[in-house]
C-alpha atoms as one frame of an Amber mdcrd trajectory, in Angstrom:
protein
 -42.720-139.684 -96.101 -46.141-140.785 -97.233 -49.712-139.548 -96.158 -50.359
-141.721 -92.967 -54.299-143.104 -94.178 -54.226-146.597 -92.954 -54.614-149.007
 -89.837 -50.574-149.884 -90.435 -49.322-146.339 -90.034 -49.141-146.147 -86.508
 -46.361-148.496 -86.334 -43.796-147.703 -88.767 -42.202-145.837 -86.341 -42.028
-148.392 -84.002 -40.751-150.954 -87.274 -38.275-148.171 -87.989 -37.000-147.658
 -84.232 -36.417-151.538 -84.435 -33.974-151.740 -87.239 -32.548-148.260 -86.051
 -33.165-147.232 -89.467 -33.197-143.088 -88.113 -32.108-139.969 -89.853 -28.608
-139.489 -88.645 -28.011-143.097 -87.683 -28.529-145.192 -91.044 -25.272-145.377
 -92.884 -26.766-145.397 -96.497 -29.499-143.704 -96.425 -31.496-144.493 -99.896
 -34.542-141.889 -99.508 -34.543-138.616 -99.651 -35.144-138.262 -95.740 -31.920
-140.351 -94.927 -33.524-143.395 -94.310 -32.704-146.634 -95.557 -36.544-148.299
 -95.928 -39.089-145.942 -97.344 -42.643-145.865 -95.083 -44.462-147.818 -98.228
 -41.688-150.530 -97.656 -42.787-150.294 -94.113 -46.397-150.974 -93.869 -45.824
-153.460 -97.142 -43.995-155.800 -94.575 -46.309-154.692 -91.874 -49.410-155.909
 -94.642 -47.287-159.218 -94.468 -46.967-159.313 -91.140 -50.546-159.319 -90.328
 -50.871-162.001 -93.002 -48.523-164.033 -91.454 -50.723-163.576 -88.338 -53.750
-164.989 -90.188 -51.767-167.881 -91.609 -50.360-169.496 -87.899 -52.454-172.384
 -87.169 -54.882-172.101 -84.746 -56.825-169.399 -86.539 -58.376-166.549 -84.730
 -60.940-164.501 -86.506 -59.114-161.247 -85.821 -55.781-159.829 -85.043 -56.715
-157.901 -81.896 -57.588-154.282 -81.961 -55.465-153.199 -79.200 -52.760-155.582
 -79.615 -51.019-157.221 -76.125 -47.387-155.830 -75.834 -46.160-159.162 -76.855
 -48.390-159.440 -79.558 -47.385-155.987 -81.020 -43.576-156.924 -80.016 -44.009
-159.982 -82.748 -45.705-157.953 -85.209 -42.597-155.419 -85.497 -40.457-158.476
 -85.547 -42.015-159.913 -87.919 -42.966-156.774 -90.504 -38.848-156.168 -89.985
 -38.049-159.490 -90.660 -39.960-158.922 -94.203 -38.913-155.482 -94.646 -35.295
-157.021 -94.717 -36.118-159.817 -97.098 -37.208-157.632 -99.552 -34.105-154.950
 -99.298 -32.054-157.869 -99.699 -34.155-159.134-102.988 -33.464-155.234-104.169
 -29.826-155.331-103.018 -29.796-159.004-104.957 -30.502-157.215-108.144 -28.053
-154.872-107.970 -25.452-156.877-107.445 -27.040-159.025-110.502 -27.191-155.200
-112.656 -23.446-154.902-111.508 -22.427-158.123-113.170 -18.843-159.741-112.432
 -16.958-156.615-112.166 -16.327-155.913-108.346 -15.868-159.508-107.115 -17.133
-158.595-103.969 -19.096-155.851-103.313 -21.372-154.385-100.430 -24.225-155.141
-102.381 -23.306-158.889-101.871 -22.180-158.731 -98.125 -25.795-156.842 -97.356
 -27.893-159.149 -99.243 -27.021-162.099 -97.737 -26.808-160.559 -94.262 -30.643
-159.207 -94.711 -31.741-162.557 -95.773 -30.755-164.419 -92.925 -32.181-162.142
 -90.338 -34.796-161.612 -92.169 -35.744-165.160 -92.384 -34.698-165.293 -88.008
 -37.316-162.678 -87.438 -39.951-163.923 -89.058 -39.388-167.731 -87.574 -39.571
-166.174 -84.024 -41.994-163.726 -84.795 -44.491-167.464 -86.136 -43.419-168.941
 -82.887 -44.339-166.161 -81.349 -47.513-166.085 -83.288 -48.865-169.476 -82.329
 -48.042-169.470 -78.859 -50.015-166.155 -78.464 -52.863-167.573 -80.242 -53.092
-170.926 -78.159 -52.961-168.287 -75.521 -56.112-166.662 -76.640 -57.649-170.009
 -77.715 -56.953-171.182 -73.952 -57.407-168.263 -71.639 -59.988-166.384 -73.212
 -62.588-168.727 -75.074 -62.391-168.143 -78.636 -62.257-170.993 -81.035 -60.601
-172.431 -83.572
C-alpha cells in the first residue's frame, strides 16, 4: 500500500470494495498484499475519473466537495471502469510477450472481458455525469 497524501485516497477503498478486489477474495492476486489493482492504479483511474467529470458537457466549475451519494456512486463507477481498461491494456501485453504459443490463454479471456466492462462503466458513469450536472445547473443556480 502507498502513503495516503492526496484528495483521491479516501476512496480507493470504496473503488476496491466495488470490483471486490479484497485480500482473500481476488483470485490472482498480482501485489504483494493479494490484491489484484495496486492503490497507485487506483487513484490513477480515480485522477481519470474526475477528468471525465470535467469533460461532460454542461461544465461546472468544480466537482463538489462533499460529493451527493449519486455523484460519488458514478465516480467509483467510473474510476473502476478505467482501472479495468488499463489491467486489460497490461493483460493485452502479456498475451502479446507470450506470442502464439498457448492459443488461448487467460491472459486473452481477461483482457477482453476488462475491456468491455470497462468501457460499460464508464458510459453509465458519463450518463450519469451529465444528468447530475443538469441537475446542479437546474436546481441549484450555477451556470454553464
Amino acid at each position: 500500500m502507498i502513503e495516503r497524501r492526496n484528495k483521491f485516497d479516501k476512496y480507493v477503498e470504496e473503488v476496491r470494495m466495488f470490483l471486490r478486489d479484497l485480500p482473500g477474495i481476488t483470485l490472482i492476486p498480482n501485489n504483494p498484499d493479494g490484491t489484484e489493482f495496486s492503490d497507485e492504479e487506483i487513484i490513477n483511474a480515480l485522477r481519470y475519473a474526475h477528468q471525465l467529470w470535467r469533460n461532460v458537457p454542461m461544465h461546472t466549475p468544480f466537482m463538489p466537495i462533499i460529493p451527493t451519494p449519486e455523484v460519488r456512486m458514478a465516480l467509483i463507477k467510473a474510476a473502476a471502469g478505467y482501472v479495468l481498461k488499463l489491467k486489460a491494456i497490461d493483460y493485452s501485453r502479456k498475451v502479446i510477450s507470450y506470442g502464439d504459443t498457448i492459443q488461448i490463454n487467460d491472459f486473452e479471456i481477461k483482457s477482453s472481458t476488462y475491456m468491455a466492462l470497462g468501457e460499460q462503466l464508464i458510459r453509465e458513469a458519463e450518463r450519469e455525469f451529465a444528468l447530475y450536472k443538469n441537475y446542479f445547473i437546474n436546481t441549484r443556480g450555477y451556470t454553464i
